[in-house]
PDB file with one MODEL, atoms N, CA, C and O in Angstrom:
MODEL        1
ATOM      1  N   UNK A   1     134.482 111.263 120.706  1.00  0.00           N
ATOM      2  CA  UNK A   1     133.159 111.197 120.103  1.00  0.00           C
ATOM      3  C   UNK A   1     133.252 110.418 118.804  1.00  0.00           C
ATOM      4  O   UNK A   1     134.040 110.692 117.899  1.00  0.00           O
ATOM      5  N   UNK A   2     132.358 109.404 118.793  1.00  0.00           N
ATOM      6  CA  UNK A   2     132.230 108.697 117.408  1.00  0.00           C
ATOM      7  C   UNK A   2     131.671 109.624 116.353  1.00  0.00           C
ATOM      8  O   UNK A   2     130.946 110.570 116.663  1.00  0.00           O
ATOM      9  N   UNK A   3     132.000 109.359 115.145  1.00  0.00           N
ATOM     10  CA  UNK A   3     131.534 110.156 114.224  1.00  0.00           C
ATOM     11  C   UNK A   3     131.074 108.729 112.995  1.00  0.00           C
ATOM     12  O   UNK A   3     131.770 107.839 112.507  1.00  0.00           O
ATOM     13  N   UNK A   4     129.455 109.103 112.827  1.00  0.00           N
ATOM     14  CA  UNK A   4     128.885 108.029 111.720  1.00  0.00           C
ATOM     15  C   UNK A   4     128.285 109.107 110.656  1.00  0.00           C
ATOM     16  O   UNK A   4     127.612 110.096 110.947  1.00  0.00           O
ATOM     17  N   UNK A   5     128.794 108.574 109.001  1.00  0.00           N
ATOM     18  CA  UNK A   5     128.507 109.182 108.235  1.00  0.00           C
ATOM     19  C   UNK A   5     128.024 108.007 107.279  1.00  0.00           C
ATOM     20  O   UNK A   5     128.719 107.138 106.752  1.00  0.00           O
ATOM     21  N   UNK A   6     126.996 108.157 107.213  1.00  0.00           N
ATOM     22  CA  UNK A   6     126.136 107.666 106.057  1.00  0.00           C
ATOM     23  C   UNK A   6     125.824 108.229 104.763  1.00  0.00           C
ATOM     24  O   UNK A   6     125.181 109.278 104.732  1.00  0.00           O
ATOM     25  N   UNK A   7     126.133 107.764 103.865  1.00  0.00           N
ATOM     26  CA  UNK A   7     126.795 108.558 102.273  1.00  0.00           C
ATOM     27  C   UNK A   7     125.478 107.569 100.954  1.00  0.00           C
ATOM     28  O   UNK A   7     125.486 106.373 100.661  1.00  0.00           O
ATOM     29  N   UNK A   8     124.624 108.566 100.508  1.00  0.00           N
ATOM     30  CA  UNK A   8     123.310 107.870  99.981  1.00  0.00           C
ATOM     31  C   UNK A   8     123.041 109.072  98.765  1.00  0.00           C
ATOM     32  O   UNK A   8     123.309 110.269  98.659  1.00  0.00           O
ATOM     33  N   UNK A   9     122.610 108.426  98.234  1.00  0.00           N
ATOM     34  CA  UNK A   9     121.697 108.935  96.989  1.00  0.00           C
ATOM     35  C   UNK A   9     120.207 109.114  97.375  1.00  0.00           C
ATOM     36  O   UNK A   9     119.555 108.081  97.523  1.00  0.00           O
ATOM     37  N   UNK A  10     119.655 110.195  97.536  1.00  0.00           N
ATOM     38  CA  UNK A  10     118.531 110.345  97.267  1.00  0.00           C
ATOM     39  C   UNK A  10     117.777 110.895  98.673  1.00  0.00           C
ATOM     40  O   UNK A  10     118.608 111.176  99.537  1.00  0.00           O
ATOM     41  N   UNK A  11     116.522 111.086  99.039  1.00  0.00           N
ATOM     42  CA  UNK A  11     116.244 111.197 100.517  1.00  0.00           C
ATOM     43  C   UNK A  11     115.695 109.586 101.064  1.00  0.00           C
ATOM     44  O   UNK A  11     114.638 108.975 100.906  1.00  0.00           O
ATOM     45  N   UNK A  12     116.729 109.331 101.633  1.00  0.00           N
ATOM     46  CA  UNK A  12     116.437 107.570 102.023  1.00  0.00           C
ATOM     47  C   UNK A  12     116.555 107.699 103.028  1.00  0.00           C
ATOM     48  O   UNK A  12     117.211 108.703 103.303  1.00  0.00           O
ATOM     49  N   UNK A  13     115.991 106.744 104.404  1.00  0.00           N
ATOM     50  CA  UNK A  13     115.880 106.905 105.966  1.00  0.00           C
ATOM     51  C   UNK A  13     116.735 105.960 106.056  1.00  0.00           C
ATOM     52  O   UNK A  13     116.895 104.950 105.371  1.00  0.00           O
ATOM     53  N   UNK A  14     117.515 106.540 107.350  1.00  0.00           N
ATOM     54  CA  UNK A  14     118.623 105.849 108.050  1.00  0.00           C
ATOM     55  C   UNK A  14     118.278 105.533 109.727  1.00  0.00           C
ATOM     56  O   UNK A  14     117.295 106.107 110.194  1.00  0.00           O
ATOM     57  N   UNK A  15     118.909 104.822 110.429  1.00  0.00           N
ATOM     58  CA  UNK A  15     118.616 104.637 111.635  1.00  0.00           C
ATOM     59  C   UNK A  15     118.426 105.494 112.402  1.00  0.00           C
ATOM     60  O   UNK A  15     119.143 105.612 113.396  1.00  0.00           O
ATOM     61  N   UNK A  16     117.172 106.511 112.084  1.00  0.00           N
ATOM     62  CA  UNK A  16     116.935 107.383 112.610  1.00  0.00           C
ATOM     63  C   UNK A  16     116.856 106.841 114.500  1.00  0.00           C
ATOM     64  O   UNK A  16     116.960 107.873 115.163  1.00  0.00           O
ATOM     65  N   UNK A  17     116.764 106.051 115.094  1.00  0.00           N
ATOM     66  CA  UNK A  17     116.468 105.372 116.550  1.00  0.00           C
ATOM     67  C   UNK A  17     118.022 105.548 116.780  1.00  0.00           C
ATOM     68  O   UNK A  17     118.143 106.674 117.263  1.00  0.00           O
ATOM     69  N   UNK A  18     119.032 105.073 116.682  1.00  0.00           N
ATOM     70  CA  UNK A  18     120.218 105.113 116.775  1.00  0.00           C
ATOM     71  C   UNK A  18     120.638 106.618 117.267  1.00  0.00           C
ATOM     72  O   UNK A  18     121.022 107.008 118.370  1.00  0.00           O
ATOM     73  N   UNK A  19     120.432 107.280 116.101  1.00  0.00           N
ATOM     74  CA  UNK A  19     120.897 109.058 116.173  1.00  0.00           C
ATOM     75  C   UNK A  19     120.291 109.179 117.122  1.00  0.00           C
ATOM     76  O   UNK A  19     120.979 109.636 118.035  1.00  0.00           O
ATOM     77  N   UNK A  20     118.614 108.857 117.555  1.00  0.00           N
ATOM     78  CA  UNK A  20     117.993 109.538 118.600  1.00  0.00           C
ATOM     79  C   UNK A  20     118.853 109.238 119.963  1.00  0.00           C
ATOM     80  O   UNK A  20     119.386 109.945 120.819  1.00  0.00           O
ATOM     81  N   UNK A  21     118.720 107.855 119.735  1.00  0.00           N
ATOM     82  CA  UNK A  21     119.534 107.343 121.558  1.00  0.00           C
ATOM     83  C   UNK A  21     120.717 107.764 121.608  1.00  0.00           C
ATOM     84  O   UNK A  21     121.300 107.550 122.671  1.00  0.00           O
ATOM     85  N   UNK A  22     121.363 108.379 120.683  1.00  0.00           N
ATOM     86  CA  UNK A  22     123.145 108.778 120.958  1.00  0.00           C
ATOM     87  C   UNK A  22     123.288 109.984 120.664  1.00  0.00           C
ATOM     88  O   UNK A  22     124.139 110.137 121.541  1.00  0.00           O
ATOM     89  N   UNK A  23     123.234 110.756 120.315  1.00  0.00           N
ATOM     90  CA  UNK A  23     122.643 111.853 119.558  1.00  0.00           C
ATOM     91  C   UNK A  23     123.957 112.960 120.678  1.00  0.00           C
ATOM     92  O   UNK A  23     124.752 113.754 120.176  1.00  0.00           O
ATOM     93  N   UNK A  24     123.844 112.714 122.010  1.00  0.00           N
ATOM     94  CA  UNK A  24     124.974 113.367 122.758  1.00  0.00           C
ATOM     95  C   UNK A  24     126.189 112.454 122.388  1.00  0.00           C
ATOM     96  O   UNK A  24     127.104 113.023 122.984  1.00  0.00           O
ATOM     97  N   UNK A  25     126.700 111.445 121.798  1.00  0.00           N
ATOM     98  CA  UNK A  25     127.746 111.057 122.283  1.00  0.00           C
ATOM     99  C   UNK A  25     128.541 111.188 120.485  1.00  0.00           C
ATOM    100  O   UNK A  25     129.674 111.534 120.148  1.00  0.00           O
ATOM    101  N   UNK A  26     127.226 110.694 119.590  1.00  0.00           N
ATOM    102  CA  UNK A  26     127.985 110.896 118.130  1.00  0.00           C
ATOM    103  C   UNK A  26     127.610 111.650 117.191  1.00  0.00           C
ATOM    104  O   UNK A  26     126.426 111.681 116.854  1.00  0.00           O
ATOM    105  N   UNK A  27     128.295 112.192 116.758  1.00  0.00           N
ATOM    106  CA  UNK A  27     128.286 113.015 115.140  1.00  0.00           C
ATOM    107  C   UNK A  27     127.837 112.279 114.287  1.00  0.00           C
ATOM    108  O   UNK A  27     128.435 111.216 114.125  1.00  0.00           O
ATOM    109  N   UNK A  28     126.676 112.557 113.467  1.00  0.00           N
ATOM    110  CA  UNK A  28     126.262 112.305 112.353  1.00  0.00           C
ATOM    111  C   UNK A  28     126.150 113.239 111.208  1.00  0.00           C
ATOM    112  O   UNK A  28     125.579 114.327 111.139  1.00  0.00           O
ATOM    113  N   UNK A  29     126.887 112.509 110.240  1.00  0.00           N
ATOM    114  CA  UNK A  29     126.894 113.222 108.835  1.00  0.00           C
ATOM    115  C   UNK A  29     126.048 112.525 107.918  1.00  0.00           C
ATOM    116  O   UNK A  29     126.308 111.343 107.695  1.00  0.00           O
ATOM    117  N   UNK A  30     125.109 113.049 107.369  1.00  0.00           N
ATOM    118  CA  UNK A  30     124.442 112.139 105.888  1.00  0.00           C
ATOM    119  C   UNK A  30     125.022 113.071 104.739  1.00  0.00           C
ATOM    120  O   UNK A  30     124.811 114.282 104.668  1.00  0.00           O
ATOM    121  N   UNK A  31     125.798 112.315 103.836  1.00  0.00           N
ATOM    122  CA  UNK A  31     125.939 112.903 102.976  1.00  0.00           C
ATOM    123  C   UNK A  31     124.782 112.187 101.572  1.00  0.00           C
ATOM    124  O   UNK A  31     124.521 111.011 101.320  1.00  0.00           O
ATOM    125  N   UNK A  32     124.377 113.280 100.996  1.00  0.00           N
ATOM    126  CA  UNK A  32     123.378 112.925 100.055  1.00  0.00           C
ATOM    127  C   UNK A  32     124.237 113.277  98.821  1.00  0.00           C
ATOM    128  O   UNK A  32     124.437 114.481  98.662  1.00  0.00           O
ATOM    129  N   UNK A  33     124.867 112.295  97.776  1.00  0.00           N
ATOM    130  CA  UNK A  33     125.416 112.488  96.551  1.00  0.00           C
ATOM    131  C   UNK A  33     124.616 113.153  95.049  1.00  0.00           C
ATOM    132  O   UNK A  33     125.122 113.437  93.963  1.00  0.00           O
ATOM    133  N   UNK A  34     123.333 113.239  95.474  1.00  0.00           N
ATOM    134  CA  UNK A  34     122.495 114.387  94.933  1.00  0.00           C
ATOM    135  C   UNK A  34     122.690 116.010  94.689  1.00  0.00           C
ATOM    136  O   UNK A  34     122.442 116.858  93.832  1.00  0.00           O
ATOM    137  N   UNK A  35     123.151 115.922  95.687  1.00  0.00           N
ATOM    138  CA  UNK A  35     123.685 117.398  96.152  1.00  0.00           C
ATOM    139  C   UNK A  35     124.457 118.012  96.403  1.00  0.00           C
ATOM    140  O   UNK A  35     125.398 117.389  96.895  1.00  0.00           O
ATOM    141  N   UNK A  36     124.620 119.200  96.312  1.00  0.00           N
ATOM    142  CA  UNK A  36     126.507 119.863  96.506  1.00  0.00           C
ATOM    143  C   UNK A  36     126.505 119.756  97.821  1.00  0.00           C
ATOM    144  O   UNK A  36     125.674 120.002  98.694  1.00  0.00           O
ATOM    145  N   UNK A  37     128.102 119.147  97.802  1.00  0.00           N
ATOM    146  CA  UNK A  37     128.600 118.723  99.709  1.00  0.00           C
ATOM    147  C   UNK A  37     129.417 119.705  99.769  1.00  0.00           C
ATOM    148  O   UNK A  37     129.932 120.284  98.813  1.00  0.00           O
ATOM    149  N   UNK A  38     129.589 119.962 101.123  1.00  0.00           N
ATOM    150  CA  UNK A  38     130.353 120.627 101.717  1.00  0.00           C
ATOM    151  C   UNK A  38     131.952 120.088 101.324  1.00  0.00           C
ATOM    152  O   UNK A  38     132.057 118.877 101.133  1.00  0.00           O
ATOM    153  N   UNK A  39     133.470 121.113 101.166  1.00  0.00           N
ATOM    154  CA  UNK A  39     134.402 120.320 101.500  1.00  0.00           C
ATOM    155  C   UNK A  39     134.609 119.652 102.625  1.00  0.00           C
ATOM    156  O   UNK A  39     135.753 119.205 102.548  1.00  0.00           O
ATOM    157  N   UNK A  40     134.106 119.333 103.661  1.00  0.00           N
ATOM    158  CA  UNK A  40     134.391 118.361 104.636  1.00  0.00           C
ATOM    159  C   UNK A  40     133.551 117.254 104.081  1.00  0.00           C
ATOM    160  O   UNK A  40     133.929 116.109 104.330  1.00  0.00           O
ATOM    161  N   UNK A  41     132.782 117.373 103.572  1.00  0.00           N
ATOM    162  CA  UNK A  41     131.583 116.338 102.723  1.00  0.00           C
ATOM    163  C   UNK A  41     132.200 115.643 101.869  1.00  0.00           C
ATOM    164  O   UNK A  41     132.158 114.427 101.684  1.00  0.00           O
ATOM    165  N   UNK A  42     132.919 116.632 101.220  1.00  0.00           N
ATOM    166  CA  UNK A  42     133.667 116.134  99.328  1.00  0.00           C
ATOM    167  C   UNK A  42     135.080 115.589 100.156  1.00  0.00           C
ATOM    168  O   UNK A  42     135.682 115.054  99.225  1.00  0.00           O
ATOM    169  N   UNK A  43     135.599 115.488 100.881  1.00  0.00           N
ATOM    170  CA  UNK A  43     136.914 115.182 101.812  1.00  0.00           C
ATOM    171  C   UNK A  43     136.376 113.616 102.280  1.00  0.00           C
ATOM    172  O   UNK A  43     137.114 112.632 102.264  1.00  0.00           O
ATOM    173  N   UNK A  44     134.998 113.596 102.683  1.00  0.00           N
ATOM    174  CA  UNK A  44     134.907 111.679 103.390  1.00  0.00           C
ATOM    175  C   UNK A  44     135.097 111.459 101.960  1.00  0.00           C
ATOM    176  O   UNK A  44     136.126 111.147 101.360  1.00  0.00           O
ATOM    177  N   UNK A  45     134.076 111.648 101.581  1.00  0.00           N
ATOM    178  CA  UNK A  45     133.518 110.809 100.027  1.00  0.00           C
ATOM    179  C   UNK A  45     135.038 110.455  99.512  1.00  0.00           C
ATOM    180  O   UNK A  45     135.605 109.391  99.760  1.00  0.00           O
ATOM    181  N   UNK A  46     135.364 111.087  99.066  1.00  0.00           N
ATOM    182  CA  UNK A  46     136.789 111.332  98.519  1.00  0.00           C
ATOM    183  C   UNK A  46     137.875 110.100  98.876  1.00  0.00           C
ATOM    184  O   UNK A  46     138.624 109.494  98.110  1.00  0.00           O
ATOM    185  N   UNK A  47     137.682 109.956 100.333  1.00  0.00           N
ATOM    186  CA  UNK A  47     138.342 109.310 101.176  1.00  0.00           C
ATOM    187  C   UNK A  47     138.240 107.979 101.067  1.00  0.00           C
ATOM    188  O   UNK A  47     139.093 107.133 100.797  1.00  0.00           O
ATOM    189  N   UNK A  48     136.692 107.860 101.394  1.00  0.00           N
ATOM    190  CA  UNK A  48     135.893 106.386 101.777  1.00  0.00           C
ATOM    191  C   UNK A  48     135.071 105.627 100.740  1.00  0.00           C
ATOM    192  O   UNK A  48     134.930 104.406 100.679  1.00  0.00           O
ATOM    193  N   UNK A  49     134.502 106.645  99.856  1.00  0.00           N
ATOM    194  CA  UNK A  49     133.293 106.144  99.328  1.00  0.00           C
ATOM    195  C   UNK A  49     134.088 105.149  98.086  1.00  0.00           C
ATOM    196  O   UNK A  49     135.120 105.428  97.476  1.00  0.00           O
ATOM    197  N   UNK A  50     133.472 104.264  97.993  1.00  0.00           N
ATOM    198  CA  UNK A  50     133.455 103.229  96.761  1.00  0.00           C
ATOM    199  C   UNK A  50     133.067 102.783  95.567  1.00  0.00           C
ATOM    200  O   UNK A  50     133.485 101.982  94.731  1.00  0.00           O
ATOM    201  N   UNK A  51     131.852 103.746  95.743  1.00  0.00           N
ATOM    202  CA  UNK A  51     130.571 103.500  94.429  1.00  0.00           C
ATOM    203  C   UNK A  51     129.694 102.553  94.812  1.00  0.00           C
ATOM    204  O   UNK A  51     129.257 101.693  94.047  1.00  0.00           O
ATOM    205  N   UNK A  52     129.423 102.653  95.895  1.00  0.00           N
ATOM    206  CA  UNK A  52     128.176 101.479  95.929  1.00  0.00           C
ATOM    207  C   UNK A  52     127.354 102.410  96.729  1.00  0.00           C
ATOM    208  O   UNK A  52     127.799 103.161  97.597  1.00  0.00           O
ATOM    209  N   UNK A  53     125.958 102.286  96.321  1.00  0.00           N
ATOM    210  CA  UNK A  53     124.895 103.036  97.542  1.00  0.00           C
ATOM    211  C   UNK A  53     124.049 101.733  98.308  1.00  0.00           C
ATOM    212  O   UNK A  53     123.782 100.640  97.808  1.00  0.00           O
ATOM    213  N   UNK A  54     123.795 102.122  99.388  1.00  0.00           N
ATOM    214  CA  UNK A  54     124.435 102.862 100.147  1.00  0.00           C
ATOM    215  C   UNK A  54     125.752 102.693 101.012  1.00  0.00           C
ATOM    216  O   UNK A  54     126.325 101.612 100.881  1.00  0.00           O
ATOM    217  N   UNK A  55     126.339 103.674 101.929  1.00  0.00           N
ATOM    218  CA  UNK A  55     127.667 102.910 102.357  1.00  0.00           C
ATOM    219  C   UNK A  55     127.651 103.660 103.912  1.00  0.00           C
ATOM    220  O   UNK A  55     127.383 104.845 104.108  1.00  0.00           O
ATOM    221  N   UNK A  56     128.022 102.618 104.983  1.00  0.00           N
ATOM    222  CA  UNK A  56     127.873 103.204 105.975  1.00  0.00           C
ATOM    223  C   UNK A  56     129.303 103.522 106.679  1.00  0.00           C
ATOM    224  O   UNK A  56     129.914 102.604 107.226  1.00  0.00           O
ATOM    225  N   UNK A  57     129.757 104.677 106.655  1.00  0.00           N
ATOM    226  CA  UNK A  57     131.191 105.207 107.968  1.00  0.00           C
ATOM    227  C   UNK A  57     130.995 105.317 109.348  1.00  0.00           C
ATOM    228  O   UNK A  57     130.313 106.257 109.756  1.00  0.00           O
ATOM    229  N   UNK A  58     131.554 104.387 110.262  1.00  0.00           N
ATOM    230  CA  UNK A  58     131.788 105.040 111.355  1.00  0.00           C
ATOM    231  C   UNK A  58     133.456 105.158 111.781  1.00  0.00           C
ATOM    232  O   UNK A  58     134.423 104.407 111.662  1.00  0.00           O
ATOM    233  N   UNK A  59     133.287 106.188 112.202  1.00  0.00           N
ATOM    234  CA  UNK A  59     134.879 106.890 112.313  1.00  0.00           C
ATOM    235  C   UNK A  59     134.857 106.886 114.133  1.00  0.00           C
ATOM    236  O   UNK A  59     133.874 106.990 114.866  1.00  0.00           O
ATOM    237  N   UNK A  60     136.487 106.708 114.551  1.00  0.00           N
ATOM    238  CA  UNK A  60     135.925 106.981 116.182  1.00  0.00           C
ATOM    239  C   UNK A  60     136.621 108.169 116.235  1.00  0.00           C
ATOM    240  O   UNK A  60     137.215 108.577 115.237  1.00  0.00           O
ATOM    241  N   UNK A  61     136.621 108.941 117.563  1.00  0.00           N
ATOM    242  CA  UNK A  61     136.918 110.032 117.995  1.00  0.00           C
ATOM    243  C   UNK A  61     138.467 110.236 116.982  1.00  0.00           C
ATOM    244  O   UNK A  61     138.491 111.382 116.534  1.00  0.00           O
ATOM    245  N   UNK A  62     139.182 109.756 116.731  1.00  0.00           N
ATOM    246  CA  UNK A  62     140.469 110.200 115.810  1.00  0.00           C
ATOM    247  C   UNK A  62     140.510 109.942 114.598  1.00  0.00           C
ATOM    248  O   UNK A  62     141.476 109.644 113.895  1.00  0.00           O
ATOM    249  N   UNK A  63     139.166 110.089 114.286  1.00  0.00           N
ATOM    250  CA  UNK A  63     139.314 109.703 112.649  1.00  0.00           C
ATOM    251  C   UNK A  63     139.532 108.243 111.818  1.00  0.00           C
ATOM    252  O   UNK A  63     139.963 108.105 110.673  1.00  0.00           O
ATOM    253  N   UNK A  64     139.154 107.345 112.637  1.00  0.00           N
ATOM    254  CA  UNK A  64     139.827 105.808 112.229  1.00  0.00           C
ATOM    255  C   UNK A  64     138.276 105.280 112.361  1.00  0.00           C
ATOM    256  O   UNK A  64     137.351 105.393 113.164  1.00  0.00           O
ATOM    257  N   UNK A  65     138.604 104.462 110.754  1.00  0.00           N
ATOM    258  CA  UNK A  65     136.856 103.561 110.509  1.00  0.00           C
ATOM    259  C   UNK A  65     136.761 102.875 111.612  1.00  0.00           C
ATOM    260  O   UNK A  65     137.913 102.590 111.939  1.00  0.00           O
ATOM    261  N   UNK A  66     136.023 102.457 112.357  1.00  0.00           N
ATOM    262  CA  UNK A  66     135.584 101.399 113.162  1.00  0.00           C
ATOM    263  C   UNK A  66     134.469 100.492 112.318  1.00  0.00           C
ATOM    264  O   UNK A  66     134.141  99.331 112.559  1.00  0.00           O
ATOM    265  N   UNK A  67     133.963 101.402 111.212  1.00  0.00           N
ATOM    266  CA  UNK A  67     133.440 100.141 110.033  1.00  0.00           C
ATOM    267  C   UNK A  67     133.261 101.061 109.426  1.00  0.00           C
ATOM    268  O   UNK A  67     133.132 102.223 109.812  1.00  0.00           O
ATOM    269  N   UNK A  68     133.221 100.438 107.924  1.00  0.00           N
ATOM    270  CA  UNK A  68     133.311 101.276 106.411  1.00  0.00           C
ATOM    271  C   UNK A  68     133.019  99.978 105.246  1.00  0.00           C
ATOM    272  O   UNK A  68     133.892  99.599 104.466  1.00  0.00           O
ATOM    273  N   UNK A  69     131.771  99.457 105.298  1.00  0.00           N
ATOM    274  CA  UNK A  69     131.044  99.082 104.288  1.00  0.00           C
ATOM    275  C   UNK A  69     129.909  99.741 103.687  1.00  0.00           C
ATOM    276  O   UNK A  69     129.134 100.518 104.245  1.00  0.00           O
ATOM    277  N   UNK A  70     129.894  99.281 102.288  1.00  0.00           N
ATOM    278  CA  UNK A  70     128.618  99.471 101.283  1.00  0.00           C
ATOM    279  C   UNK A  70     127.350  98.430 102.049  1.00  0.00           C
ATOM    280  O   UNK A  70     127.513  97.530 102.874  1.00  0.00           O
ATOM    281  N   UNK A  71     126.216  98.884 101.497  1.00  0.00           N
ATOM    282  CA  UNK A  71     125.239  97.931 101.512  1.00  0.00           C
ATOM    283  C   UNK A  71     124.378  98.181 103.119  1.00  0.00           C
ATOM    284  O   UNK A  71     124.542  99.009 104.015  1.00  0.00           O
ATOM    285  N   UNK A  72     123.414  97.022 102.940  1.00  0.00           N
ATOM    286  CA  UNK A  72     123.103  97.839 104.020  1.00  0.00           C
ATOM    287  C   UNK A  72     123.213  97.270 105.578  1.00  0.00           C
ATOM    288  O   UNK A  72     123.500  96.089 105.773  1.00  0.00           O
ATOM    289  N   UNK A  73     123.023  97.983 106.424  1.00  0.00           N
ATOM    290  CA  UNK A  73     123.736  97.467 108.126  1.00  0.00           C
ATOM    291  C   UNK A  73     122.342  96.805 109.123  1.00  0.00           C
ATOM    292  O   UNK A  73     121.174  97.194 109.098  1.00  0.00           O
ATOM    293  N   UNK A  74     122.724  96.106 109.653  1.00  0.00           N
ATOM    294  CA  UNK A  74     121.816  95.517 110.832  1.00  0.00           C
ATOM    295  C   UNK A  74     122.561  97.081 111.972  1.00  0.00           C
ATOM    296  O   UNK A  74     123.705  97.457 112.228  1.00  0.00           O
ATOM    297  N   UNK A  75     121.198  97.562 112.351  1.00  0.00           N
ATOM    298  CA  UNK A  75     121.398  98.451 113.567  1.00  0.00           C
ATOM    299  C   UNK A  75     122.291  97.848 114.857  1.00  0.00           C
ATOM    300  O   UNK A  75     123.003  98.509 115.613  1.00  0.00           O
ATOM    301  N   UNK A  76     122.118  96.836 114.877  1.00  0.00           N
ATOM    302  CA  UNK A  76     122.583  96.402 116.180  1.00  0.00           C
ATOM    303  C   UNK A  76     124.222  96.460 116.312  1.00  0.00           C
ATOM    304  O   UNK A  76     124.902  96.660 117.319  1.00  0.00           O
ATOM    305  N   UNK A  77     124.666  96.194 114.824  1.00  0.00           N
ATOM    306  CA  UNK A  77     126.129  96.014 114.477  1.00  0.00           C
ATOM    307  C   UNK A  77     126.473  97.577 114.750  1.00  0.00           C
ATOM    308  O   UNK A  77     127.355  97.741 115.593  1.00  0.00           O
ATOM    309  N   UNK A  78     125.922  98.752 114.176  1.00  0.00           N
ATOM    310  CA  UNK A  78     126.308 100.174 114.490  1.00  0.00           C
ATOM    311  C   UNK A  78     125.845 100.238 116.279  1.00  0.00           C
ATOM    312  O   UNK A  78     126.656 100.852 116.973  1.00  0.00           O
ATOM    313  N   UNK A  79     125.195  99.926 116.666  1.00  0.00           N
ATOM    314  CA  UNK A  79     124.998 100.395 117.938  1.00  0.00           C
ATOM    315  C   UNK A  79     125.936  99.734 118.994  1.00  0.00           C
ATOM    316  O   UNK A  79     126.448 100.530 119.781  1.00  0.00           O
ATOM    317  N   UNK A  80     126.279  98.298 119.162  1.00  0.00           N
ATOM    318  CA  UNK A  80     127.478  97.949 118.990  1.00  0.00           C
ATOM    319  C   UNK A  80     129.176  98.713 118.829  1.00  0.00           C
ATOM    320  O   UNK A  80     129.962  98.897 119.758  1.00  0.00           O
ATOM    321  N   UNK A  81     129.291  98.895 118.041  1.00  0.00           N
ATOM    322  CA  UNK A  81     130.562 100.111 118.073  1.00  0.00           C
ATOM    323  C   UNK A  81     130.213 101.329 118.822  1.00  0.00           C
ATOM    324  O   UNK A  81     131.173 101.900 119.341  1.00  0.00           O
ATOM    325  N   UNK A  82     129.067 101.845 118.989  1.00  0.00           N
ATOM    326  CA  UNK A  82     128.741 102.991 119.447  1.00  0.00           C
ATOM    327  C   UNK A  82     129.273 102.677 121.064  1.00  0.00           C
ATOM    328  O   UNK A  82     130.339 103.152 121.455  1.00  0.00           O
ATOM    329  N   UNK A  83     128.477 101.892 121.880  1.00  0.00           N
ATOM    330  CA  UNK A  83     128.490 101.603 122.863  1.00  0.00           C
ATOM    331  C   UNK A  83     129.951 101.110 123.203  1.00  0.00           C
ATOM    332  O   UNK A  83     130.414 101.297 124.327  1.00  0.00           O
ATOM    333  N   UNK A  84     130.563 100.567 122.350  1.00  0.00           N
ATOM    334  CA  UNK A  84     132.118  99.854 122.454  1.00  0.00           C
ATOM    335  C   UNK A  84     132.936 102.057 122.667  1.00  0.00           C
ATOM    336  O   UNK A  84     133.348 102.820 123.541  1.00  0.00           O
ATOM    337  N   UNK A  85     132.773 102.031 121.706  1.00  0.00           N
ATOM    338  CA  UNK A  85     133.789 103.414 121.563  1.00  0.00           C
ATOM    339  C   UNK A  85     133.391 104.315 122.965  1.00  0.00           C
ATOM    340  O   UNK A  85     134.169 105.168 123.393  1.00  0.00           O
ATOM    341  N   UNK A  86     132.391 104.088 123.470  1.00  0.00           N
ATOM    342  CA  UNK A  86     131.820 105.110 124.486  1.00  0.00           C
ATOM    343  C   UNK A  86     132.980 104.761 125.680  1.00  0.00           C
ATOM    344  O   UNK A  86     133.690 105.492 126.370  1.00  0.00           O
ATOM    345  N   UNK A  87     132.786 102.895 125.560  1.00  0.00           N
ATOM    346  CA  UNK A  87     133.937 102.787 126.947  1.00  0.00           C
ATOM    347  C   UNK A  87     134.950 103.086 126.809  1.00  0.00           C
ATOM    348  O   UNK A  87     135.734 102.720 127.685  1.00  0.00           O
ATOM    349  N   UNK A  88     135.460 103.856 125.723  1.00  0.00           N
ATOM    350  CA  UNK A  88     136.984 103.842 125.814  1.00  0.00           C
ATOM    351  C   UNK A  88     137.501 105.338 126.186  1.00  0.00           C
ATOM    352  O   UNK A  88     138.705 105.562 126.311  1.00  0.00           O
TER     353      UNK A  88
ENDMDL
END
């Protein structure tokens, strides 16, 4: 299972269409830096984050980025990995 974590300041909308169409196959985390995170929360950030808002993670089933940039994403590029990681 892919795991996408999107890491943002504030209540900002994310590819909500994406989550909908995959929603069985990947984990989504939003972490909001507003707010107290969970340690599995404070563990990405920790990990990945850079200081730039916003920043998008996708991790595949073992924990390995399949992308990990700031700024912001063309959907097609995340849906893309989604569909790639599914065949494997």
């Amino acid at each position: 299972m892919v795991r996408d974590v999107l890491i943002q300041r504030g209540r900002h909308g994310g590819p909500v269409e994406l989550y909908d169409k995959y929603r069985s196959q990947v984990h989504v985390v939003v972490i909001d830096l507003d707010v107290q995170r969970s340690p599995e929360q404070q563990e990405l950030v920790k990990e990945y984050y850079k200081g730039y808002i916003s920043h998008v993670l996708v991790l595949d089933a073992h924990s390995e980025p399949l992308y990990n940039q700031a700024g912001e994403v063309d959907s097609r590029i995340i849906e893309d990995l989604f569909k790639r990681s599914a065949e494997q």
